[in-house]
PASEBA-1860 file (N, C-alpha, C; in nm, 3 decimals):
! residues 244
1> XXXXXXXX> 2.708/-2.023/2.190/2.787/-1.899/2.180/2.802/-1.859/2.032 ~ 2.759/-1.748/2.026/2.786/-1.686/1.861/2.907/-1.639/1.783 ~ 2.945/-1.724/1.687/3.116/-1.742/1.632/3.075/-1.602/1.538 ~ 3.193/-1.549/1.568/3.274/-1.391/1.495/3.146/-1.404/1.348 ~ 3.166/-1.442/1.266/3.066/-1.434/1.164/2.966/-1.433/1.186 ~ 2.896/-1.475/1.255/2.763/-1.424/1.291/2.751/-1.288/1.318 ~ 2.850/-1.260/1.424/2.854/-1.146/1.507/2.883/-1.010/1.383 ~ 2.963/-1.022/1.297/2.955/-0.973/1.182/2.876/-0.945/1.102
9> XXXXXXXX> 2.791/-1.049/1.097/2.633/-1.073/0.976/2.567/-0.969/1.062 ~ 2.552/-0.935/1.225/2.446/-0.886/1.285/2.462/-0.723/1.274 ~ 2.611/-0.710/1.306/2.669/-0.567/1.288/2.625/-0.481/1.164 ~ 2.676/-0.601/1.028/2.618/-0.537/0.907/2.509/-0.524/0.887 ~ 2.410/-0.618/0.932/2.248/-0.556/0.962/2.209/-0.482/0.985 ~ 2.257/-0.475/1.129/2.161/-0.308/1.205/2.235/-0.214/1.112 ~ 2.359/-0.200/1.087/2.428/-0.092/1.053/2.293/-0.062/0.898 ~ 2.309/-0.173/0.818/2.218/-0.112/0.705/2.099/-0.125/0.709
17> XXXXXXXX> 2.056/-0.170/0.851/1.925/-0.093/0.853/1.902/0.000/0.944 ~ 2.010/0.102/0.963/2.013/0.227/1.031/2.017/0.307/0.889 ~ 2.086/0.288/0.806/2.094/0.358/0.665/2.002/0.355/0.630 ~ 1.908/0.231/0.599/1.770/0.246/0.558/1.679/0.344/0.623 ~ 1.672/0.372/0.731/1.571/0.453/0.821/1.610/0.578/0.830 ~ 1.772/0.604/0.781/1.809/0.754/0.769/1.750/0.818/0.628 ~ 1.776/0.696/0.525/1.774/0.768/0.366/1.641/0.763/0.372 ~ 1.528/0.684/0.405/1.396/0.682/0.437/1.362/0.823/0.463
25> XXXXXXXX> 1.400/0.894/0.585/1.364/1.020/0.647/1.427/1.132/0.527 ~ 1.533/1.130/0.491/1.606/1.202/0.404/1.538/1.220/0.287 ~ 1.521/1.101/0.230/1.449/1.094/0.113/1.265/1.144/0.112 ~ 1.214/1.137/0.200/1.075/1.157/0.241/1.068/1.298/0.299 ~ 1.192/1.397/0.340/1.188/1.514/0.345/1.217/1.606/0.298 ~ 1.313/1.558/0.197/1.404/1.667/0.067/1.389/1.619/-0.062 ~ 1.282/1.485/-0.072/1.214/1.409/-0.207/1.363/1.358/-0.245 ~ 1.347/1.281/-0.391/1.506/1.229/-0.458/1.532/1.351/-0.480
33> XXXXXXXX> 1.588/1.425/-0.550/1.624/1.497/-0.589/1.710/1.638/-0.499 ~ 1.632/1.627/-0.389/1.685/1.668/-0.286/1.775/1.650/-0.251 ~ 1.764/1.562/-0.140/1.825/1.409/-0.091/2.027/1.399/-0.196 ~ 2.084/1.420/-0.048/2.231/1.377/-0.098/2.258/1.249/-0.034 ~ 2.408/1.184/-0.053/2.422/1.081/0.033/2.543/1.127/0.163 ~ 2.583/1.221/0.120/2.621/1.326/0.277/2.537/1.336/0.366 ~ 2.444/1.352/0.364/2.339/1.382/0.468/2.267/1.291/0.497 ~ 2.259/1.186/0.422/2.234/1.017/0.437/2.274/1.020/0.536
41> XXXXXXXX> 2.413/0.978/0.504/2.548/0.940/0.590/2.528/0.996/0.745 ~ 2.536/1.151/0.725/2.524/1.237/0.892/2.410/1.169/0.944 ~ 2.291/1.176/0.862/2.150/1.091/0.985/2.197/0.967/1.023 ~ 2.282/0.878/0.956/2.320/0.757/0.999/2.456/0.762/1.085 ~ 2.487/0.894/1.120/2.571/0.863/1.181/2.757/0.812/1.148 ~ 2.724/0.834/1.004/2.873/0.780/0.943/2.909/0.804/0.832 ~ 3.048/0.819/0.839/3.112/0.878/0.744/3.069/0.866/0.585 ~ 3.069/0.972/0.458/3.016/0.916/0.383/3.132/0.811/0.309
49> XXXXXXXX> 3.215/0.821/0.338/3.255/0.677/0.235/3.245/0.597/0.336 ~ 3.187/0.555/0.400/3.122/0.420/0.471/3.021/0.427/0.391 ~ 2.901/0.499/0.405/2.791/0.494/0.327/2.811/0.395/0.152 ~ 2.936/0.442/0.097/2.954/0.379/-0.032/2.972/0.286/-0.021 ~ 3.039/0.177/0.102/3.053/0.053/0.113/2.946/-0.020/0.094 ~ 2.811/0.067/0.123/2.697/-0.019/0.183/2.576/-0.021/-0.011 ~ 2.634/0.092/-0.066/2.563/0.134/-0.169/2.637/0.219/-0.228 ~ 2.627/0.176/-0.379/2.730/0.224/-0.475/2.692/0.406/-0.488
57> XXXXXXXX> 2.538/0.449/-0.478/2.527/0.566/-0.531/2.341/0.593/-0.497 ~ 2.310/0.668/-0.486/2.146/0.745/-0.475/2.054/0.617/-0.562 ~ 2.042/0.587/-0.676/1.941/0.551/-0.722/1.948/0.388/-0.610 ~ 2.069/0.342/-0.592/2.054/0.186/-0.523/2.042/0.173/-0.398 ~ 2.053/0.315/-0.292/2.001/0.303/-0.201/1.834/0.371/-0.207 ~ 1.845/0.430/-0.267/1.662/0.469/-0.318/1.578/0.319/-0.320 ~ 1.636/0.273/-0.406/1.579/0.114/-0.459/1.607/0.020/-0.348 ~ 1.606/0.063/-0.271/1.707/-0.034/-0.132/1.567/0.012/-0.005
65> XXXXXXXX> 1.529/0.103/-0.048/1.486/0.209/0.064/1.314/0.190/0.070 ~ 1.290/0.156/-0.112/1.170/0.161/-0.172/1.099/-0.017/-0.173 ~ 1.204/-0.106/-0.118/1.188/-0.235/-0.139/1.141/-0.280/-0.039 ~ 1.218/-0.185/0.115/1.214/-0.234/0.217/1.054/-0.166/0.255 ~ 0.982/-0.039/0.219/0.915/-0.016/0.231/0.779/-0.104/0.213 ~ 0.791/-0.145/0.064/0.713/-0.253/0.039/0.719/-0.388/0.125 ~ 0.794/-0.417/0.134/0.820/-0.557/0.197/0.787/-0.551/0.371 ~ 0.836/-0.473/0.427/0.753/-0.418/0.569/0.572/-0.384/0.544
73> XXXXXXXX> 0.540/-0.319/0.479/0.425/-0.293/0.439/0.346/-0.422/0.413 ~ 0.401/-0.512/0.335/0.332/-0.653/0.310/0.310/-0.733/0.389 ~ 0.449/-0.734/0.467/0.393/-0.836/0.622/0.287/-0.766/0.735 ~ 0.278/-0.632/0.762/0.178/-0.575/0.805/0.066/-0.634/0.779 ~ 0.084/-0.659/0.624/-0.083/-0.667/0.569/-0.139/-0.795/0.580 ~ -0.050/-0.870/0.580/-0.054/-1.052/0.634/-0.106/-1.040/0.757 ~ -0.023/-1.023/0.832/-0.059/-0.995/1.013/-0.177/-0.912/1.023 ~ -0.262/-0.798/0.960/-0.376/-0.732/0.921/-0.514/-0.823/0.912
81> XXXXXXXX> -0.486/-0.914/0.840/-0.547/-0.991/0.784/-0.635/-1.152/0.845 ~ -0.708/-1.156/0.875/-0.750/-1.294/0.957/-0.832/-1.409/0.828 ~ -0.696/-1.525/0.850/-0.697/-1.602/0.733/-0.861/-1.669/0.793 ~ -0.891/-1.703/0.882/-1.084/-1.727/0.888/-1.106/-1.652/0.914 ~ -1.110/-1.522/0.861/-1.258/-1.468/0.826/-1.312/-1.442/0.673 ~ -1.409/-1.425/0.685/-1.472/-1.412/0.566/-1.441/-1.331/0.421 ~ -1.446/-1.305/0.364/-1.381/-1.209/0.233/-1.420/-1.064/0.241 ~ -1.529/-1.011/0.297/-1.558/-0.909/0.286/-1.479/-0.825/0.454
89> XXXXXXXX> -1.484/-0.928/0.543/-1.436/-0.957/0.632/-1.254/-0.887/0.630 ~ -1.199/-0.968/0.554/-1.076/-0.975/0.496/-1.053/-0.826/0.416 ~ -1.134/-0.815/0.358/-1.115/-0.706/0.277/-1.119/-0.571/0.390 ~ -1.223/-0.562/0.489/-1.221/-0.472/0.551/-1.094/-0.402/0.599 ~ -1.047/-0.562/0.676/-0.953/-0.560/0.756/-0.797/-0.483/0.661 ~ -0.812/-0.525/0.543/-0.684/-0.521/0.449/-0.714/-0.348/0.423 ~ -0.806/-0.308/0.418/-0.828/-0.117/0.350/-0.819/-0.048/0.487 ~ -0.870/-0.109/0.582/-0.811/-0.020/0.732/-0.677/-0.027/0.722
97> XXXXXXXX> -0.582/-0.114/0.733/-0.464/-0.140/0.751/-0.387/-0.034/0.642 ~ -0.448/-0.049/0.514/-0.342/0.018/0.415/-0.405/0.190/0.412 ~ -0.486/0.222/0.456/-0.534/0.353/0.458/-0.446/0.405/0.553 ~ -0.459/0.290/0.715/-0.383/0.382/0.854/-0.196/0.396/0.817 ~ -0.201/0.305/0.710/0.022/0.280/0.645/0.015/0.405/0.587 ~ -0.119/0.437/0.468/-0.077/0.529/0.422/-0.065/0.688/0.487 ~ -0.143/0.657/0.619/-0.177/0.827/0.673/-0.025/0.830/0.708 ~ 0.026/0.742/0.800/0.110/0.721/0.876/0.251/0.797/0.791
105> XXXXXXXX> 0.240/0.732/0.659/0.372/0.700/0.642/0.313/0.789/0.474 ~ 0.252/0.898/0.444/0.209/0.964/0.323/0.358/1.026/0.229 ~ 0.415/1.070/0.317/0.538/1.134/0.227/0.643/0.986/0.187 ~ 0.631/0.927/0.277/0.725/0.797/0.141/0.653/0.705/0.070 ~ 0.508/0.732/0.100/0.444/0.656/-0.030/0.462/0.719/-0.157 ~ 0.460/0.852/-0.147/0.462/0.950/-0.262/0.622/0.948/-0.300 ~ 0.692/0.901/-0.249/0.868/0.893/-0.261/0.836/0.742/-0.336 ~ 0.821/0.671/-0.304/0.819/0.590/-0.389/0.707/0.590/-0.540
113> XXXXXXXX> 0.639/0.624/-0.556/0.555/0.638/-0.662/0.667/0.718/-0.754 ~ 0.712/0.898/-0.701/0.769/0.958/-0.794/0.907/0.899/-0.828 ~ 0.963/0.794/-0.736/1.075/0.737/-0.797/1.072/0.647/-0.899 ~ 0.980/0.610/-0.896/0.971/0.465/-1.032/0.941/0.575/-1.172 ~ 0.830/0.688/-1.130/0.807/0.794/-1.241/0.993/0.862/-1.296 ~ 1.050/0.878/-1.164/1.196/0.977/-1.216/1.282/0.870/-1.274 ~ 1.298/0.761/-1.202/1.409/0.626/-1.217/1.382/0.552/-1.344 ~ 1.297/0.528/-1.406/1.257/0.449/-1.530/1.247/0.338/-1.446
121> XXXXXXXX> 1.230/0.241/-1.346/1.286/0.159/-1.282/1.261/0.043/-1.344 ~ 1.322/-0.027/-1.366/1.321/-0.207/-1.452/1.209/-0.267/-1.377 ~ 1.164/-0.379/-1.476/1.032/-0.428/-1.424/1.071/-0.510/-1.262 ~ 1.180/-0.612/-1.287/1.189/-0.676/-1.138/1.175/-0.592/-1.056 ~ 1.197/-0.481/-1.038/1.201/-0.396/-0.937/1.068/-0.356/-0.900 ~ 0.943/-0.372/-0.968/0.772/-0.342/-0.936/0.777/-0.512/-0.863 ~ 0.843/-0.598/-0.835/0.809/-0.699/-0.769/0.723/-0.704/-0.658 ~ 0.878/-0.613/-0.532/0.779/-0.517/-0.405/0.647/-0.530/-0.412
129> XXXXXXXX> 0.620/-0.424/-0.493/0.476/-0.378/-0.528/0.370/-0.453/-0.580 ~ 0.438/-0.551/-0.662/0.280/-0.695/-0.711/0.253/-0.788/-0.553 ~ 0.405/-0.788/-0.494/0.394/-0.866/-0.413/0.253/-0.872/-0.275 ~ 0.284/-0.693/-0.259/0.168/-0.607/-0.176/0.051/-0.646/-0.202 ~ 0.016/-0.634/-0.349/-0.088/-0.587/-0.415/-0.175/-0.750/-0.471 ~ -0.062/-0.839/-0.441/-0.138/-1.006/-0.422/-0.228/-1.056/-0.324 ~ -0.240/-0.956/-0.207/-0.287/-1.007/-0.078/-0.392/-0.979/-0.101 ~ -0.450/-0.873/-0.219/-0.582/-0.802/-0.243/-0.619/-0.920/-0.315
137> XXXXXXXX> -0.571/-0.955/-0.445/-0.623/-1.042/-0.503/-0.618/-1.207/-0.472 ~ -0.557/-1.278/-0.415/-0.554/-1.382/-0.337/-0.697/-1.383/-0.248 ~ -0.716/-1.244/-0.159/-0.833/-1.264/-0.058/-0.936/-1.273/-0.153 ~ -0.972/-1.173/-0.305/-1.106/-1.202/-0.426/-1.063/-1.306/-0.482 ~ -1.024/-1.388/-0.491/-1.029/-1.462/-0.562/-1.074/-1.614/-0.440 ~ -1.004/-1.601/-0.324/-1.094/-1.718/-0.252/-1.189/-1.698/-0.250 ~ -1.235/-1.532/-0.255/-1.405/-1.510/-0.214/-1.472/-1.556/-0.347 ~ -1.414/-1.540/-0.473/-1.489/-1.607/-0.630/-1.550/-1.722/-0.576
145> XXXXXXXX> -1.402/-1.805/-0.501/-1.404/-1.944/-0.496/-1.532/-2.023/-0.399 ~ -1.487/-1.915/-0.326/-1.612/-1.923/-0.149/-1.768/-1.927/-0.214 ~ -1.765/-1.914/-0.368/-1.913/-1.816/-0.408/-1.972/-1.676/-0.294 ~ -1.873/-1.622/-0.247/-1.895/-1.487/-0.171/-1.915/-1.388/-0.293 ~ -1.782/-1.396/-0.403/-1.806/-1.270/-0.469/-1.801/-1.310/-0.614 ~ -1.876/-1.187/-0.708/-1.910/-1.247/-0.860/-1.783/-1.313/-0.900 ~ -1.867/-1.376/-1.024/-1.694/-1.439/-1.094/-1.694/-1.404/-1.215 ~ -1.803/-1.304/-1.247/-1.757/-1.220/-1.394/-1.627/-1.090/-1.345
153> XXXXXXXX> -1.644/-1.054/-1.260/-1.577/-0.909/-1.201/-1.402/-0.897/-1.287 ~ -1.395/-0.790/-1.336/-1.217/-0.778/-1.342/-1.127/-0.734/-1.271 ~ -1.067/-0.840/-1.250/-1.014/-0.804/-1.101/-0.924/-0.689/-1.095 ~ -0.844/-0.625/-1.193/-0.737/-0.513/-1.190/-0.823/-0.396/-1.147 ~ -0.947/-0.378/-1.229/-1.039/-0.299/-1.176/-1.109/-0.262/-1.055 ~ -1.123/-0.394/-1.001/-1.118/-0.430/-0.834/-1.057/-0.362/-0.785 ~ -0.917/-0.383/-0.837/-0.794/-0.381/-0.745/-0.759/-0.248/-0.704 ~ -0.765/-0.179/-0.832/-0.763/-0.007/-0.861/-0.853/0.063/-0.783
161> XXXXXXXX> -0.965/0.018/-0.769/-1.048/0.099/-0.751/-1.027/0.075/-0.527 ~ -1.027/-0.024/-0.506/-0.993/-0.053/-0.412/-0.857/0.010/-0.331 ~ -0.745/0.031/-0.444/-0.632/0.095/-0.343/-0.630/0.239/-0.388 ~ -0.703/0.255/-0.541/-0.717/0.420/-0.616/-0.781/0.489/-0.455 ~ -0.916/0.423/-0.431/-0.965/0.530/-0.348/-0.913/0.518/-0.229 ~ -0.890/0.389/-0.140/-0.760/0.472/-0.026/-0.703/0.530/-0.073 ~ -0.615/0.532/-0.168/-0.489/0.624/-0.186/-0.526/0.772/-0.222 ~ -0.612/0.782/-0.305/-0.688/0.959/-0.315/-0.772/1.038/-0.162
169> XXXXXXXX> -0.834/0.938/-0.120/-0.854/0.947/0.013/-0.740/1.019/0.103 ~ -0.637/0.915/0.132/-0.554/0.968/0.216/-0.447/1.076/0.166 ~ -0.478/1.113/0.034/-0.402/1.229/0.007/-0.528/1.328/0.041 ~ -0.591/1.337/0.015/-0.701/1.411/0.064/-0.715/1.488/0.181 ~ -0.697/1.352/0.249/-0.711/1.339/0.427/-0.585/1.468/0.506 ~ -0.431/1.388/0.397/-0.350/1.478/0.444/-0.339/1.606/0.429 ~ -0.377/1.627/0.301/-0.401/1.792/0.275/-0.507/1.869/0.345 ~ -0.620/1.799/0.405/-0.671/1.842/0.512/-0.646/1.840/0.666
177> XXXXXXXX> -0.473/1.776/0.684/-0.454/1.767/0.847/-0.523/1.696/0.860 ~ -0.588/1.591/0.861/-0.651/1.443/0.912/-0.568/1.370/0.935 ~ -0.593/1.288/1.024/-0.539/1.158/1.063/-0.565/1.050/1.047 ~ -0.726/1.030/1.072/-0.810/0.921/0.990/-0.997/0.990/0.950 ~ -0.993/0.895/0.948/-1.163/0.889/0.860/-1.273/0.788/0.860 ~ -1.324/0.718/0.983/-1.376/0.598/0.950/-1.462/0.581/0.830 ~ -1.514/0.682/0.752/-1.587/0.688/0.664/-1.550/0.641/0.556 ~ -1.407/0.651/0.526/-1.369/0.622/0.376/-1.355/0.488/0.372
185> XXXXXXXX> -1.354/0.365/0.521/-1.351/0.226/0.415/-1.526/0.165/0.473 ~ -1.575/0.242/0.499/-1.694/0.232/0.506/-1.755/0.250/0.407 ~ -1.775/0.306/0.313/-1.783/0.348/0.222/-1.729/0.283/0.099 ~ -1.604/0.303/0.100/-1.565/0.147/0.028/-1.606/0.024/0.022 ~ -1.637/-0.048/0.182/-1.664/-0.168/0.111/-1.832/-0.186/0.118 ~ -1.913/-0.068/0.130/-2.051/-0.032/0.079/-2.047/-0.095/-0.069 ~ -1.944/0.021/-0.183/-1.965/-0.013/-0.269/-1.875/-0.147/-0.337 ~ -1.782/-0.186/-0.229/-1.742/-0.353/-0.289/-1.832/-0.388/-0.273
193> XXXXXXXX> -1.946/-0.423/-0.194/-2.049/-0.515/-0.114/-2.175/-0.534/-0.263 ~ -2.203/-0.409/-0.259/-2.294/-0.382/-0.365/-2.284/-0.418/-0.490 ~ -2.134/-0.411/-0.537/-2.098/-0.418/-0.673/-2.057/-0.574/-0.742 ~ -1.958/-0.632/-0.561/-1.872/-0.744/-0.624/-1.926/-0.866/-0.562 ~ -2.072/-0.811/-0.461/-2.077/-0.919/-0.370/-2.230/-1.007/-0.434 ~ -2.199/-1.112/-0.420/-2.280/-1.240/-0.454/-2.388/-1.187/-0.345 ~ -2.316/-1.164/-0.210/-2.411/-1.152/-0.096/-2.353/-1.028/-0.015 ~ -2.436/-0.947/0.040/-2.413/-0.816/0.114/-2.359/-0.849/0.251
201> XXXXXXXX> -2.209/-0.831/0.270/-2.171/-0.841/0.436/-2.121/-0.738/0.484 ~ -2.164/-0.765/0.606/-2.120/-0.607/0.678/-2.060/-0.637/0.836 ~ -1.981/-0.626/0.837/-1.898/-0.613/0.989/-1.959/-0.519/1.151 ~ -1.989/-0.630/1.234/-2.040/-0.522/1.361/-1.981/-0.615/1.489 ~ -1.863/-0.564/1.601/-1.849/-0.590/1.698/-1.770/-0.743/1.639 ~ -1.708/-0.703/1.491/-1.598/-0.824/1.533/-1.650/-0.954/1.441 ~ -1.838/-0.976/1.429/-1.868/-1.113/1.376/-1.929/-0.990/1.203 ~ -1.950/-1.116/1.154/-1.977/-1.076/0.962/-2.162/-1.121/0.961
209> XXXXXXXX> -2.226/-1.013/0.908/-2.362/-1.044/0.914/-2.394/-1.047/0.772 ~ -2.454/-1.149/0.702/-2.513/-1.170/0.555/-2.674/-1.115/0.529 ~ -2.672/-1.057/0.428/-2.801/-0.954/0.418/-2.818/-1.023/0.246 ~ -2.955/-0.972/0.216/-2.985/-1.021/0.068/-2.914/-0.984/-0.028 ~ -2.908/-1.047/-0.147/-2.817/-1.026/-0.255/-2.844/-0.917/-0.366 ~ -3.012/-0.939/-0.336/-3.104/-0.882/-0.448/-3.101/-0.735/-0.432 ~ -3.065/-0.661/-0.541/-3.078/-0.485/-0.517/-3.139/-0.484/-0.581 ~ -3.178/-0.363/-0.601/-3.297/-0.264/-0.707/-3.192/-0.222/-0.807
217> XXXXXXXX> -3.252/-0.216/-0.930/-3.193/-0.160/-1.058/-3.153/-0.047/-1.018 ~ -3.186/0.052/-0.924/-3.201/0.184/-0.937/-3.051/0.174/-0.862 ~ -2.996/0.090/-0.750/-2.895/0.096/-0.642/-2.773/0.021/-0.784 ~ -2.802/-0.115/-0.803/-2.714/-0.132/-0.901/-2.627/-0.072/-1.014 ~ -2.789/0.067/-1.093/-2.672/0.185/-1.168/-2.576/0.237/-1.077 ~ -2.695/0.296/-0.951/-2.583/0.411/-0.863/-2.479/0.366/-0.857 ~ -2.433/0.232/-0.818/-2.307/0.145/-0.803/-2.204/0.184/-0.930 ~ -2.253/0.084/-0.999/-2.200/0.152/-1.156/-2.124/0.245/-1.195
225> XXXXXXXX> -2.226/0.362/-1.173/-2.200/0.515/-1.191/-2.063/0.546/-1.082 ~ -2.058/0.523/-0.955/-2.029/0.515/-0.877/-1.874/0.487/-0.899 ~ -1.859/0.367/-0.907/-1.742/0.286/-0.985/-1.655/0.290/-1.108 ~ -1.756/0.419/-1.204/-1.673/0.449/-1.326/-1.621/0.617/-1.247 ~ -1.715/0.694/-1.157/-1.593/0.772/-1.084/-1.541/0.784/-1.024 ~ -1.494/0.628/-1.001/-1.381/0.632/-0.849/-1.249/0.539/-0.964 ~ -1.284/0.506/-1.083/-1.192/0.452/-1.206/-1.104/0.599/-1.225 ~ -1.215/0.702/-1.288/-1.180/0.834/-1.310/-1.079/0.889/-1.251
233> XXXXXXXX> -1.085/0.867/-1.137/-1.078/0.946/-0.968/-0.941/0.907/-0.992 ~ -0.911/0.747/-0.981/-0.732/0.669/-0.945/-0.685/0.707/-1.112 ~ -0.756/0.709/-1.215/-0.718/0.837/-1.309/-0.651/0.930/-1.291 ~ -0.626/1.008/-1.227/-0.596/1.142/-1.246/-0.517/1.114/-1.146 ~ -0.538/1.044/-1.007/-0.452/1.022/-0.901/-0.282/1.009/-0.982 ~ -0.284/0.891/-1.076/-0.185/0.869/-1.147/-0.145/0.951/-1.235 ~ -0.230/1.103/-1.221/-0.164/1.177/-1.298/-0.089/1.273/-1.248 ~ -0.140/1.304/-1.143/-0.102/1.379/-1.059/0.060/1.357/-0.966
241> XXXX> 0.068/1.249/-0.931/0.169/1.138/-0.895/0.293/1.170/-0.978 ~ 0.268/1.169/-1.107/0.353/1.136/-1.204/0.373/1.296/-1.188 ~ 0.331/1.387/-1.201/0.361/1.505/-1.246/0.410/1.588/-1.107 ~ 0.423/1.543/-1.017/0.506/1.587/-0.870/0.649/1.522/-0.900
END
C-alpha cells in the first residue's frame, strides 16, 4: 500500500508534467517571447500562482521544457537503435529516428535552438544536448573500433554534417508541407558510406550487405565536394536559427 508521500511525489509529477506539455505547446506556438505564464497556467489548467510554485519565472520553465525535450528525445534514440547491429546499420537507424522527431516535433526544435540564441544559456545547461548528440558518436567510434569506419575522420565534422543535413532537410521538408522523405537518409548514409566507410554497407529487408571499399578517384572527390557543401549548408542553417 502506498504511504501519503509517495502519493504526494506522484501528484507533484503528473501535475509538472502537465505544465511541461502545456508550456511545450505554448512555447512552440507563440515562440519565447510570445509565450506568458498566464496562459501556461490556463493550458495547464491552474491557477497562475500555482504555476509559480512549480517555477520561479519564463526562462526556468523554458529551461525545464527544453531539458525534458532533450532527454525524451535521447531515450527514443537508445530504443531507435539496435546495440547488434552493425555501425552503418546503427547509423541508419539513429537519422530515421531523428529526422521522423524532427518532422514530428519541428516548431520546438526551433524553440529550443532560438532559446539558447535569446537566453545566453550557461554551459551545464547544453548538457541535454551533448548528451543526445553522444549516441552519434559512441555508435563512430565503435565502428573506428569494429575497423568498419576510417580512423583518420573528425568526428565533430561527422557529427555536423550528419545532424546539419537532417536538420536542413526537415526544415526544408516543413516548408514544403512534407511529412517525410525516404530520400534524405538515403542519401545520407550514401555519402557516410562513401566518405567514412572502411567498407560500403547498405541496408535491405532488415540484414546489412558489405560491398567493396575501393572507389574511383573520380566518386571520392564527388564525396569531398559533396561534404564541404553539406559543412556550408549546417553553415548557414546556424545562421539562420540564430537570426529567427
Amino acid at each position: 500500500m502506498k504511504n501519503t508521500r509517495d502519493t504526494q511525489r506522484e501528484k507533484f509529477e503528473a501535475r509538472e508534467a502537465s505544465i511541461i506539455a502545456a508550456a511545450s505547446a505554448v512555447f512552440a506556438s507563440r515562440g519565447v517571447d510570445g509565450a506568458k505564464m498566464v496562459d501556461i497556467a490556463r493550458q495547464a489548467g491552474l491557477a497562475e500562482g500555482t504555476l509559480y510554485l512549480y517555477y520561479r519565472n519564463k526562462h526556468d520553465l523554458l529551461t525545464a521544457v527544453v531539458g525534458n525535450f532533450w532527454a525524451t528525445l535521447t531515450a527514443g534514440a537508445h530504443d531507435a537503435v539496435d546495440p547488434d547491429g552493425n555501425t552503418f546499420t546503427q547509423l541508419e537507424q539513429l537519422a530515421r529516428y531523428h529526422l521522423d522527431a524532427l518532422l514530428a516535433q519541428f516548431e520546438l526544435v526551433q524553440l529550443t535552438y532560438r532559446a539558447r540564441g535569446k537566453e545566453n544559456e550557461p554551459t551545464q545547461d547544453l548538457e541535454p544536448i551533448r548528451g543526445y548528440v553522444r549516441i552519434f558518436d559512441r555508435v563512430v567510434e565503435r565502428g573506428i573500433d569494429r575497423g568498419e569506419l576510417r580512423d583518420d575522420m573528425t568526428l565533430w565534422q561527422a557529427r555536423d554534417v550528419f545532424y546539419g543535413t537532417l536538420e536542413f532537410s526537415a526544415r526544408t521538408l516543413t516548408l514544403r508541407g512534407k511529412s517525410s522523405d525516404e530520400g534524405v537518409v538515403d542519401h545520407l548514409m550514401a555519402l557516410l558510406a562513401g566518405h567514412l566507410g572502411c567498407q560500403i554497407h547498405s541496408t535491405q529487408n532488415g540484414s546489412a550487405k558489405n560491398s567493396s571499399a575501393q572507389n574511383s578517384t573520380q566518386t571520392a572527390t564527388s564525396n569531398r565536394a559533396l561534404m564541404n557543401k553539406l559543412l556550408a549548408i549546417e553553415a548557414q542553417l546556424k545562421k539562420l536559427t540564430s537570426e529567427n
